[in-house]
C-alpha positions in Angstrom: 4.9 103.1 63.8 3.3 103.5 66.8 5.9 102.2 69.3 4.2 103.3 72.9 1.7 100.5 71.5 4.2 98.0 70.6 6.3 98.6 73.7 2.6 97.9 75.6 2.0 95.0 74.1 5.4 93.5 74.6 5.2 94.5 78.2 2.3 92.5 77.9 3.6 89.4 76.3 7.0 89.6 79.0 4.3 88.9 82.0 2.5 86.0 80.4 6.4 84.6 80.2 7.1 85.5 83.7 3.6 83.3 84.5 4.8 80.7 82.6 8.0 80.8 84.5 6.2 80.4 87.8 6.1 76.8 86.8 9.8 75.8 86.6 10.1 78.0 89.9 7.6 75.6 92.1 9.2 72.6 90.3 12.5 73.3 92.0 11.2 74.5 95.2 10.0 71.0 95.5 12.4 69.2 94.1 15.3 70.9 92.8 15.6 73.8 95.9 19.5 73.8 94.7 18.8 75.8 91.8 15.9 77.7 93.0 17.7 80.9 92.5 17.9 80.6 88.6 14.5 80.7 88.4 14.3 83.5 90.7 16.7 85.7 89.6 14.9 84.9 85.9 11.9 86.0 87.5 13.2 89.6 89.1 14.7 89.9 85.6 11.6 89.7 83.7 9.9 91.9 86.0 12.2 94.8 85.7 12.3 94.0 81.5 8.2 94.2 81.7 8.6 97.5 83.5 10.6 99.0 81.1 8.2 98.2 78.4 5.5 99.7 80.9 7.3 103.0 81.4 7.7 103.4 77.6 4.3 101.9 76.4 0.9 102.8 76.4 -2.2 101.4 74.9 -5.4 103.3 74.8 -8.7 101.6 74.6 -10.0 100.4 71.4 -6.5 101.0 70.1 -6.6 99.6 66.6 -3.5 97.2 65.9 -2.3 97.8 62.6 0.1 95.5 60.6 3.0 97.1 61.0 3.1 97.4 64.9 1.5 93.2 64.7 4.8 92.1 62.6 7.1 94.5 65.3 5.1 92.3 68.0 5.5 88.8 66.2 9.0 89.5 65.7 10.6 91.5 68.5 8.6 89.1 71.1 9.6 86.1 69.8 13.1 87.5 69.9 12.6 88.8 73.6 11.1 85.3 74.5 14.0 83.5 73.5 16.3 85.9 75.0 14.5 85.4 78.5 14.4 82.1 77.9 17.9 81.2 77.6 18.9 83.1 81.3 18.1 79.9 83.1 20.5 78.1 81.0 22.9 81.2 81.6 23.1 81.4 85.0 23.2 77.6 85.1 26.9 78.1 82.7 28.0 80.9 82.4 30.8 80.5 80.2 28.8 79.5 77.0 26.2 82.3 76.2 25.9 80.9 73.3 25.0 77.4 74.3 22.3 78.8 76.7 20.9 80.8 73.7 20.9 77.5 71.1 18.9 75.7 73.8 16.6 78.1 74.3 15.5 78.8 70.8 15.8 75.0 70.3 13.3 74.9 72.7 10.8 77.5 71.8 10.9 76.9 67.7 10.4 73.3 68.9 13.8 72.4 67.0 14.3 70.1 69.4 18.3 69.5 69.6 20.5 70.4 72.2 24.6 71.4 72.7 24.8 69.3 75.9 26.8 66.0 76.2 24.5 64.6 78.7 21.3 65.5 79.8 22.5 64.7 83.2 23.9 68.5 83.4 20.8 69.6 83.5 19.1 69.7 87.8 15.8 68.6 87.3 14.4 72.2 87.2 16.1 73.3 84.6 14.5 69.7 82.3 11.2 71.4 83.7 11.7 74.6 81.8 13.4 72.7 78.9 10.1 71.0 78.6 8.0 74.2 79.1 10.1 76.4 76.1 8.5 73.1 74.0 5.5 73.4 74.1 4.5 76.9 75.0 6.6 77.2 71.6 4.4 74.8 69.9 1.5 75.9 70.3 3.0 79.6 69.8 3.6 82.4 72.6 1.9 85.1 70.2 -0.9 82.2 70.5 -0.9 82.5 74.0 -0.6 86.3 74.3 -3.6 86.5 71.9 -5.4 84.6 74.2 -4.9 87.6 77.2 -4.8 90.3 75.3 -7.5 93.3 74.5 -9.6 92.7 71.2 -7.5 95.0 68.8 -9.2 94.6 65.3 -7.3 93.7 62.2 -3.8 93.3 63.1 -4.7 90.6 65.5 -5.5 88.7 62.7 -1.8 88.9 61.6 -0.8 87.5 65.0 -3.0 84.4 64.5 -1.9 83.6 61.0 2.2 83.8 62.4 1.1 81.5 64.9 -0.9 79.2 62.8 1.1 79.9 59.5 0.7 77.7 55.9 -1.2 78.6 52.6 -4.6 77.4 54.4 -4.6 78.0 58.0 -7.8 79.2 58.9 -9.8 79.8 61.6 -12.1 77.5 63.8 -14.7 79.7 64.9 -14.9 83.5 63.5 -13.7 85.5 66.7 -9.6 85.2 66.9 -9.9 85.1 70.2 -12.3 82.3 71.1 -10.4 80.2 68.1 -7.0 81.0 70.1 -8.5 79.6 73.2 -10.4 77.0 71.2 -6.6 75.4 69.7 -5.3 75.6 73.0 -7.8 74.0 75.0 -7.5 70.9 72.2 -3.8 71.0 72.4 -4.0 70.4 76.1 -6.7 67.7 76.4 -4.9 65.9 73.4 -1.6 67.0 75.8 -3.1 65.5 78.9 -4.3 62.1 76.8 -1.0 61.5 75.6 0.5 61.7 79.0 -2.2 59.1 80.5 -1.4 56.6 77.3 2.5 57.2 77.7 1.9 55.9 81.8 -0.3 53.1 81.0 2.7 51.9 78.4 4.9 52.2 81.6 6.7 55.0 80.9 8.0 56.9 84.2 5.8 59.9 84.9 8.5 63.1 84.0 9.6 61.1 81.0 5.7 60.8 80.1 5.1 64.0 80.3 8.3 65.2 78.8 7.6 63.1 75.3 3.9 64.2 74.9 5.0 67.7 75.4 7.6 67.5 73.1 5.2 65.5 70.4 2.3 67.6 70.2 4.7 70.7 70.4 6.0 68.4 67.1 9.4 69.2 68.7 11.6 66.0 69.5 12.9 67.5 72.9 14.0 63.4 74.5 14.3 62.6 77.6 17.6 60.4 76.0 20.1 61.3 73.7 19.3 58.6 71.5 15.5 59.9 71.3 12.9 56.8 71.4 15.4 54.1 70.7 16.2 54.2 74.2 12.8 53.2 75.3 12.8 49.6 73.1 8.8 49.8 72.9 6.9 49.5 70.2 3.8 50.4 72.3 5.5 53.8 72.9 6.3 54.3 69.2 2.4 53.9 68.1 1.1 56.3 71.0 3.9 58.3 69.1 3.3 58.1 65.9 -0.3 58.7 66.6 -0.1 62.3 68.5 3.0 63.3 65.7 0.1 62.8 63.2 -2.4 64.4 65.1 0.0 67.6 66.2 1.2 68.6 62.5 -2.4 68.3 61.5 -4.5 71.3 60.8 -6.1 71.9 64.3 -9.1 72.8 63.0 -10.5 69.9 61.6 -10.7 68.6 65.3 -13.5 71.7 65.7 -14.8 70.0 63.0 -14.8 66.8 64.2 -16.2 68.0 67.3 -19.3 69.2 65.7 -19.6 66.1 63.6 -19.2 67.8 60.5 -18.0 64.6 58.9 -18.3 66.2 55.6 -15.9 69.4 55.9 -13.5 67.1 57.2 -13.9 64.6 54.4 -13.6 67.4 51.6 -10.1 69.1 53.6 -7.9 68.0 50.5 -4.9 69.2 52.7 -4.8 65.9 54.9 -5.3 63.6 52.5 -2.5 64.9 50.6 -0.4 64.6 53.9 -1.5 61.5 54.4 -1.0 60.2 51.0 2.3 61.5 50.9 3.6 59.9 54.0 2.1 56.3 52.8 4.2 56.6 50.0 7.1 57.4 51.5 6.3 54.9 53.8 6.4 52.2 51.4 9.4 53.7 49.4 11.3 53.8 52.8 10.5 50.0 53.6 11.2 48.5 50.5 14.6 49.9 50.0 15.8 48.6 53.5 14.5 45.4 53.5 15.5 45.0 49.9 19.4 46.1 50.7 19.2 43.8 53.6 19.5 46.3 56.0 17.3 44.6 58.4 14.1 42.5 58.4 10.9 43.2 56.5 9.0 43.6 59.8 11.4 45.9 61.2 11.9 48.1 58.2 8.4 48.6 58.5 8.0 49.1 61.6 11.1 51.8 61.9 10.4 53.0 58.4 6.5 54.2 59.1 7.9 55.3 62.3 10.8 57.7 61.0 8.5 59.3 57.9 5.8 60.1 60.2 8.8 61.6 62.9 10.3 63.5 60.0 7.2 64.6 58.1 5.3 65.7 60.8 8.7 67.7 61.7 9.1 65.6 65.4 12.5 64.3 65.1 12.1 61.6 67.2 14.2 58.8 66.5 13.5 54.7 66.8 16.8 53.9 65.1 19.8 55.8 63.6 19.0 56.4 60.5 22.0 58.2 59.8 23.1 54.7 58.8 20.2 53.9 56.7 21.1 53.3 52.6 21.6 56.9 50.4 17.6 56.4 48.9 16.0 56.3 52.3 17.9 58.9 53.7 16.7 61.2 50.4 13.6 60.6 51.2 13.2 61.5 55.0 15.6 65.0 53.6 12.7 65.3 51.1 10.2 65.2 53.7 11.8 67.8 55.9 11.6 70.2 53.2 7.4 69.6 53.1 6.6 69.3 57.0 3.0 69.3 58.1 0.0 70.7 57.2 -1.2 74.2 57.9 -2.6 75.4 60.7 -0.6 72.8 63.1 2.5 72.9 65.0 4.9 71.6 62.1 7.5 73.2 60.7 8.5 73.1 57.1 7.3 74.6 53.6 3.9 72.7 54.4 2.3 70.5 51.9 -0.7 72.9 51.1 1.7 75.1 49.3 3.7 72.3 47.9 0.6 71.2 46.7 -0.4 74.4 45.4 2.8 75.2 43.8 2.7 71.8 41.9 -0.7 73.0 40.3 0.3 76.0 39.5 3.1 74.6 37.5 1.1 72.5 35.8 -1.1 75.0 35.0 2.1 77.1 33.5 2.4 74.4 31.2 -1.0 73.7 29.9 -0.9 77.4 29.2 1.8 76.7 27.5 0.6 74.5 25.7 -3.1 75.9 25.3 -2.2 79.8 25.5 -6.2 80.5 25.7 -7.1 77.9 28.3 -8.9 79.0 31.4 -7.2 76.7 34.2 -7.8 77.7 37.8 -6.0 76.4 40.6 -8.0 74.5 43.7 -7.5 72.6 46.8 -10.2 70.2 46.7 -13.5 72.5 45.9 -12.0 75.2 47.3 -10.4 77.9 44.4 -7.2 79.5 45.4 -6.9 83.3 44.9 -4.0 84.2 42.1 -2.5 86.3 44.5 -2.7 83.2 47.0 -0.7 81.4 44.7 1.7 84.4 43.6 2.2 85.0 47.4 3.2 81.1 48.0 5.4 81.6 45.2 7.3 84.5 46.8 7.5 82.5 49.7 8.9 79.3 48.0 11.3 81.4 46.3 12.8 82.7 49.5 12.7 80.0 51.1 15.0 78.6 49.1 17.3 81.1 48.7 17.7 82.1 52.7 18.3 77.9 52.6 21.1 78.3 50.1 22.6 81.3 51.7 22.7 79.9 55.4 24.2 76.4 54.1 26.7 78.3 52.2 27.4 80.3 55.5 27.4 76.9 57.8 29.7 75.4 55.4 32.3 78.3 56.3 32.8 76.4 59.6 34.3 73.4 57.9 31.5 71.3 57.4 31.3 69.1 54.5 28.4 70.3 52.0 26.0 67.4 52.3 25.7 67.9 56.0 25.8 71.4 56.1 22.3 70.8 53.6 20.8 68.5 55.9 21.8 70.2 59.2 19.8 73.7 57.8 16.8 71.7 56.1 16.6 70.4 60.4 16.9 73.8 61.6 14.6 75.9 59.2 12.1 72.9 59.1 12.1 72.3 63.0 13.2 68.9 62.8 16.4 68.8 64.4 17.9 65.7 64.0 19.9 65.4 60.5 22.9 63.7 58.8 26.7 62.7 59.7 27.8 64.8 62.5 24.4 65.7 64.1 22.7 62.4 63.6 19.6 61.4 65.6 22.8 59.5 68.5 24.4 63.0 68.4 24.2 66.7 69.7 24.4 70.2 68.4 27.6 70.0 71.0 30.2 69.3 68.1 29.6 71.8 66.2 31.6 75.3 66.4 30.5 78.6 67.6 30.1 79.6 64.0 27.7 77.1 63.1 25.7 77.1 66.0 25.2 80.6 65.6 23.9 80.1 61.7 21.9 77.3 63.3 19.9 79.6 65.9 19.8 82.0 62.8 18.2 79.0 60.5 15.7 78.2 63.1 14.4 81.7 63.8 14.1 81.9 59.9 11.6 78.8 60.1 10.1 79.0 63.1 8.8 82.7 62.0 8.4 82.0 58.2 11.2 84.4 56.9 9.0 87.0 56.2 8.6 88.2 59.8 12.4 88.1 61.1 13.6 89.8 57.6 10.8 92.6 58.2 11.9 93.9 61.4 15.7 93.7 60.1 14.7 96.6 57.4 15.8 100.1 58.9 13.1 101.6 56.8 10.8 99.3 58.9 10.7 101.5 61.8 10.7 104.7 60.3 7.5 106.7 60.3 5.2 105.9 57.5 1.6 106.2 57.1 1.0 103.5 53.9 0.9 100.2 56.4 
């Protein structure tokens, strides 16, 4: 492990935050000059954190980036990030660390949920950086220190794929660099769109900008506790709806469509899978609550599309409580949080190329099964999938799962009943936020006890990073000196 590097890097990666944080700090000298001091104090904070990492880093030119010292920088910053990132909250209260800390990881895993009864707490400076932590966490702060950094050969690559993550992120254009700044100059045209749409539907400008950085962050971050439903707009839904699918899309197929080459983005199986899935849940949705009289046909569409594509795509916006909604439907959007997005977007979840991919591979089990000498090879479209592809999605399913089961068994040590204790880590470790019973889509993280709050921040680190990443860096034998990495 070469950990002058890695301290470097992180040095690194602690200024692009304190840039970032320049932001919030104009916001208030403007209009918040109350709370100007948070941010200030932040900022001398990270400053003397970056220096630290200066004095005991050092990276020497054409430095090569293995993988080892690229997972201690994936993990370790997006630890340090969210550690920063929760002092404004801090000094703001200081008698719940542990609230400050929930928000902030909310924030930058794009979660999305909050411990606060009223958003009203918050000084308009501090909604400013609660905005920020969104989409900065969206689009992915390795992302963004990728963008800044030195070339530094392979492990960079690693860096982009735990920013991009799924079974078939890949890149736009061959450089990692140029497709880093490629994504984000989409995300922020798409970003700035959004925001014009939102103000022509006559949403107030901070509240405009606050939902289209929380949708294409896929986040859910509301101006309102009761998300969208609030709002009362079906204009706002659609604009909605549209950027939720366009954000937990694969970001490359808008390089694609960019160069008009209609025909890879006709043959990427992935969103049509996603697409086809969320039609069908869609229909399954609005059939059951028009059909158990829940409310009219033309509302149970309209709120049904709305809340698969809000849960699918990992959003958790709301446009009606669906906590209320009939047992099937509810399934359903707890199905969908499992899947999430495709890859290579800002979604959360398992993603539905591996899903896929894992379906076919079962089903090629069994025709194996059946047929011991058939030759059945598994494919996404025309594209073949490598065995160890597939063996490595397996692993990943696998522990998935099992890190699911273990954190809900933990959670339910607080008290929680079983069912909600499900749904609340399936929101957490999926990025969704939003859940069942006593964190419904009306409600806060707020009621919950210290216990499960803390599991919660655990669950949505777990997601946010893929497991692999977080568990890594927990190893002891991780950081010992070792010369096979």
């Amino acid at each position: 492990m070469d950990s002058k590097l890695v301290n470097s890097l992180l040095g690194k990666l602690t200024i692009a935050f304190g840039l970032v944080m320049l932001i919030p700090l104009i916001a208030a000298a403007f209009y918040d000059p109350e709370h100007m001091w948070i941010f200030a104090v932040t900022l001398v904070f990270v400053a003397t954190v970056a220096s630290i990492f200066s004095i005991y880093g050092k990276s020497r030119l054409h430095q090569r980036l293995r993988v080892r010292e690229a997972i201690a920088v994936v993990g370790c910053g997006w630890l340090l990030v969210c550690f920063m990132g929760a002092v404004p909250y801090l000094l703001l209260n200081p008698a719940d660390p542990l609230a400050a800390l929930f928000e902030s990881v909310s924030g930058f895993t794009t979660t999305g949920v909050t411990t606060a009864s009223s958003f009203n707490d918050f000084p308009p400076s501090i909604l400013v950086w609660r905005c920020l932590t969104h989409w900065t966490g969206g689009i992915g702060v390795i992302m963004l220190f990728i963008i800044i950094m030195p070339q530094m050969n392979s492990g960079t690559s690693y860096l982009f794929n735990a920013e991009l993550p799924g079974g078939m992120a890949e890149r736009t254009v061959p450089k990692i660099k140029a497709s880093a700044l490629l994504i984000l100059t989409i995300y922020i045209s798409l970003t700035m769109l959004e925001i014009v749409l939102l103000l022509v539907a006559g949403v107030p400008l901070f509240q405009a900008i606050n939902l289209a950085l929380a949708t294409m962050a896929t986040g859910g971050f509301s101006y309102y506790h009761d998300s969208l439903i609030s709002f009362h707009s079906v204009f706002v839904e659609v604009i909605a709806i549209t950027f939720m699918l366009i954000s937990s899309m694969n970001f490359s197929l808008y390089y694609k469509i960019w160069r008009r080459d209609w025909q890879s983005v006709l043959e990427d199986s992935e969103h049509h899978y996603y697409l086809g899935l969320l039609a069908v849940a869609t229909v399954l949705v609005t059939i059951n609550l028009y059909f158990s009289g829940y409310m009219p046909f033309a509302d149970s569409l309209r709120h049904g599309f709305f809340q698969v594509v809000s849960i699918g795509s990992t959003t958790g916006f709301a446009s009606d409580d669906f906590n209320d909604w009939p047992s099937f439907s509810r399934n359903i959007l707890l199905l969908l949080m499992f899947v999430g997005g495709c890859s290579g977007s800002t979604a959360g979840g398992i993603k539905i190329s591996r899903v896929v991919i894992l379906l076919k591979a079962a089903w090629a089990e069994l025709l194996r099964t059946l047929h011991p000498r058939i030759v059945y090879s598994v494919k996404m479209g025309k594209r073949e999938i490598d065995p160890v592809v597939v063996g490595n999605i397996t692993r990943f399913f696998f522990l998935y799962i099992l890190v699911f089961v273990v954190l809900t068994v933990l959670i339910s040590l607080s008290g929680i009943a079983v069912m909600e204790s499900i749904g609340i880590i399936a929101a957490c470790m999926s990025s969704v936020g939003p859940a069942f019973g006593v964190v419904r889509p009306t409600a806060t993280y707020g009621m919950l006890p210290d216990w499960a709050r803390f599991i919660s921040i655990l669950a949505m680190l777990l997601g946010r990073l893929e497991i692999f990443t977080l568990l890594a860096i927990l190893r002891p034998d991780f950081w010992r000196d070792k010369k096979n990495w």
